[in-house]
VMD Tcl script that draws the C-alpha trace (Angstrom):
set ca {
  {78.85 -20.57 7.46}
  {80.68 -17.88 8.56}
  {81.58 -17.09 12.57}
  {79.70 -13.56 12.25}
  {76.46 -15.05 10.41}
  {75.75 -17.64 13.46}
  {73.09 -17.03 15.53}
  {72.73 -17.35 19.34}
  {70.19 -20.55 20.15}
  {69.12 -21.65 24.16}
  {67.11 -24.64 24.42}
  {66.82 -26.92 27.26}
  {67.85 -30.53 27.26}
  {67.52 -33.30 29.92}
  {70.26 -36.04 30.07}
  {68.58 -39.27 32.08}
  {71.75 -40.67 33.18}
  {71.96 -38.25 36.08}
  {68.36 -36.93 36.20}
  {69.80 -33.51 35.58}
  {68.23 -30.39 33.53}
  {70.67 -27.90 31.76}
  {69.89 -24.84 29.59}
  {72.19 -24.85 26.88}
  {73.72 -21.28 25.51}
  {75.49 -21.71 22.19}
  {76.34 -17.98 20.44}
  {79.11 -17.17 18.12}
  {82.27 -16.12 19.28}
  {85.87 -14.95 18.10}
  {87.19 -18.52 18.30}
  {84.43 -20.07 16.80}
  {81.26 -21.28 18.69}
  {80.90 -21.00 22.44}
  {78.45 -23.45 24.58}
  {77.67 -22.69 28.25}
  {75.97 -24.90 29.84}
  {73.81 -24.09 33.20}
  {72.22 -26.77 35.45}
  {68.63 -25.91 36.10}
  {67.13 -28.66 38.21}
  {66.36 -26.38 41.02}
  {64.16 -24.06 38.91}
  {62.67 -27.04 37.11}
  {61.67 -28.26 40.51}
  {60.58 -24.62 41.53}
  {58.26 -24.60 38.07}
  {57.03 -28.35 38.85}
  {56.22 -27.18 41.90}
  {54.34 -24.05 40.98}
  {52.33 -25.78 38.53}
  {51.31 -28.44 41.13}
  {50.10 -25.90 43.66}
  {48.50 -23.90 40.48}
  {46.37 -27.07 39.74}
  {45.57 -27.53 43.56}
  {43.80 -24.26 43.61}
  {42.40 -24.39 40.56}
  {40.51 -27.96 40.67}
  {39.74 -27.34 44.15}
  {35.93 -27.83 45.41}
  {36.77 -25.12 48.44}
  {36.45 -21.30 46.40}
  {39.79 -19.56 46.26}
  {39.83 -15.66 45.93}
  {43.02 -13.19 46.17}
  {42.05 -9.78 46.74}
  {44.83 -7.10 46.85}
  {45.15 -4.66 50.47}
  {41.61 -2.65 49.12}
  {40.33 -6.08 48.57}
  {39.74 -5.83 45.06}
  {39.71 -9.04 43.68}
  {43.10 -10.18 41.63}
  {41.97 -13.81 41.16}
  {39.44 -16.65 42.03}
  {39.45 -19.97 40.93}
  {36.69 -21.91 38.64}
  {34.92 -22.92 42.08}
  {34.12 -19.05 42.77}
  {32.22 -19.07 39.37}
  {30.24 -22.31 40.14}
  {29.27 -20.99 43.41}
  {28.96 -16.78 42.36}
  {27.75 -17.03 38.71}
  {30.16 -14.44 37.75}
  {33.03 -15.45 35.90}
  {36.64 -13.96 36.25}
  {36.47 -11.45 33.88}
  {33.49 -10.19 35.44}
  {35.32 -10.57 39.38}
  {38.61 -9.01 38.36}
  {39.01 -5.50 40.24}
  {35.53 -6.02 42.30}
  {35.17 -6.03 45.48}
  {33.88 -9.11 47.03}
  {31.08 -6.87 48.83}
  {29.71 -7.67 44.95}
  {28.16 -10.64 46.95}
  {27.33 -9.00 50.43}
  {23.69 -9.79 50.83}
  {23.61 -7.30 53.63}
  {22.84 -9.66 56.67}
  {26.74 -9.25 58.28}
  {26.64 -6.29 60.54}
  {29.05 -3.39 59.75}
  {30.57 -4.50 63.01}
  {31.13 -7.81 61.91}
  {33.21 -6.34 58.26}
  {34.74 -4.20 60.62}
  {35.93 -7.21 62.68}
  {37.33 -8.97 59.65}
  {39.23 -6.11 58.32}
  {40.83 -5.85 61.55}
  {42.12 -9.08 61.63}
  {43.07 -9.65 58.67}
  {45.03 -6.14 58.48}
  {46.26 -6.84 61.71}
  {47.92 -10.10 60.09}
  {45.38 -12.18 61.68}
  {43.26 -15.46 59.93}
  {39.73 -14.39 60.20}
  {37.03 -17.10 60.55}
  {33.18 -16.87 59.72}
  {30.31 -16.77 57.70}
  {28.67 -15.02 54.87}
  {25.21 -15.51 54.31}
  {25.85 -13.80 50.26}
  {23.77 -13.52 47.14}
  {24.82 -14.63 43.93}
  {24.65 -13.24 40.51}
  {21.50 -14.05 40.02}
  {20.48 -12.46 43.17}
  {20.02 -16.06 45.07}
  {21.16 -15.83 48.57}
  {23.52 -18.64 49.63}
  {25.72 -19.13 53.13}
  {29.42 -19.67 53.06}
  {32.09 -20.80 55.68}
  {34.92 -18.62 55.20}
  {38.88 -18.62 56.76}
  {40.22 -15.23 55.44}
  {44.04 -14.66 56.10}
  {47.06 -12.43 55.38}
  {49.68 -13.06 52.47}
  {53.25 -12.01 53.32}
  {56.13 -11.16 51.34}
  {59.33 -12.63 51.99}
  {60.04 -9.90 54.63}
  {56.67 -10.84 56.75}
  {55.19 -7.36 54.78}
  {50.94 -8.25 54.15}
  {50.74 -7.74 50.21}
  {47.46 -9.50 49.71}
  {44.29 -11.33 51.18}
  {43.51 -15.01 50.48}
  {39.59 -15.84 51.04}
  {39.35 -19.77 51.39}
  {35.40 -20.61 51.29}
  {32.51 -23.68 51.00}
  {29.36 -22.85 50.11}
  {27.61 -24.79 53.22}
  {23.50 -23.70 52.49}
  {22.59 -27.19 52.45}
  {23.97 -27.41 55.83}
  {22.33 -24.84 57.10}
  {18.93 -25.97 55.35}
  {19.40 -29.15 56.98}
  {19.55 -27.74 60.31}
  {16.99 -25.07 60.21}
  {14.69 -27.90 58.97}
  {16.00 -30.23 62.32}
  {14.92 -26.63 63.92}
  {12.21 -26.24 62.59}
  {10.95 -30.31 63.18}
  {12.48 -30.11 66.88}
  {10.21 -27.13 67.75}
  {7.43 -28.72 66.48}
  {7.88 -31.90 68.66}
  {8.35 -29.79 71.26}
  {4.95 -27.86 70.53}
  {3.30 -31.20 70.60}
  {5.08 -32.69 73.47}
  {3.55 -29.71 75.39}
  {-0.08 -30.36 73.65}
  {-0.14 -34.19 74.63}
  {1.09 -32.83 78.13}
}
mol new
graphics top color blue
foreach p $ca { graphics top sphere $p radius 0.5 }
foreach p [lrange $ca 0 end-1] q [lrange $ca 1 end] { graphics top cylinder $p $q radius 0.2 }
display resetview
C-alpha cells in the first residue's frame, strides 16, 4: 500500500542474545518507512522493580496505609481490611481517626503530628476499634515521605495488630498478681 495510507505501530520486542529491551517506532515517512529503535532496559528494570515493591506491600502481613499531609487516607493494603473491616473503597479520603477508639490522649496525637510533620518517624501504639466497633491494639512506626527534593508529600503508617500480645501479658498480669496475693496469704 501506499506511503500515505501506513500507519504508525510501537510495540516492544526483546532480543535474548544481549538481554536487551527496545521499543520499536515504525511510521510512514517521505522515503518510505522509518524504524527507530530505543533501548529500554532501564525502564523495564524501573517497572520490574515497581511491581516487586507493589507486591511487597500488598501481600504483606504488617498493614500499610498512605495518608496525604491532612492524613486522609490515599491507600492501604489488603492487610488494613483484614485487620479494620473496612475495605478500600470505604478508607479512601478518611481519616484514620475512623479507628481512634479514644484511649490516646490528645497529647499523645499531638505528639505524633509533630513528629511526623517535623520529618520525624513516630513510634507507638493504638489501642483502635474496628468496623465492627471491636477494640484491638496496634504497634505502629509512622514516618514522613519525601519528594526528590527532601519536600514531606505524604505519611506512611506501617502497623501489626499485636492484641494477642497484649492479652497474653495482661493475663501473665493478671496470674502474677494473684501469686503474689497468695504468696502474702500463705505468709
Amino acid at each position: 500500500r501506499a506511503v500515505a495510507e501506513q500507519v504508525a505501530v510501537r510495540f516492544e520486542e526483546y532480543y535474548p542474545p544481549f538481554d536487551i529491551w527496545f521499543e520499536v517506532h515504525a511510521f510512514p515517512s517521505r522515503t518510505g518507512l522509518s524504524v527507530l529503535f530505543q533501548d529500554i532496559n532501564a525502564r523495564r528494570r524501573t517497572e520490574e522493580e515497581l511491581r516487586k515493591l507493589s507486591r511487597a506491600v500488598e501481600q504483606s502481613p504488617s498493614t500499610v496505609v498512605i495518608t496525604d499531609l491532612a492524613g486522609n487516607i490515599e491507600y492501604a493494603n489488603p492487610k488494613f481490611n483484614q485487620t479494620t473491616g473496612y475495605t478500600l473503597d470505604e478508607a479512601i479520603g478518611q481519616n484514620p481517626r475512623i479507628l481512634k477508639s479514644g484511649e490516646l490522649s490528645s497529647e499523645g496525637y499531638k505528639e505524633l503530628w509533630d513528629a511526623v510533620t517535623a520529618g520525624r518517624e513516630w513510634r507507638g501504639e493504638f489501642h483502635n476499634k474496628r468496623k465492627n466497633g471491636e477494640l484491638y491494639w496496634e504497634s505502629a512506626s509512622i514516618s514522613p515521605i519525601r519528594d526528590s527534593s527532601g519536600k514531606i508529600t505524604h505519611f506512611l503508617a506501617v502497623k501489626e495488630d499485636i492484641t494477642a500480645r497484649k492479652q497474653a501479658e495482661e493475663s501473665i498480669k493478671k496470674l502474677n498478681q494473684r501469686l503474689e496475693s497468695r504468696a502474702i496469704e500463705l505468709n
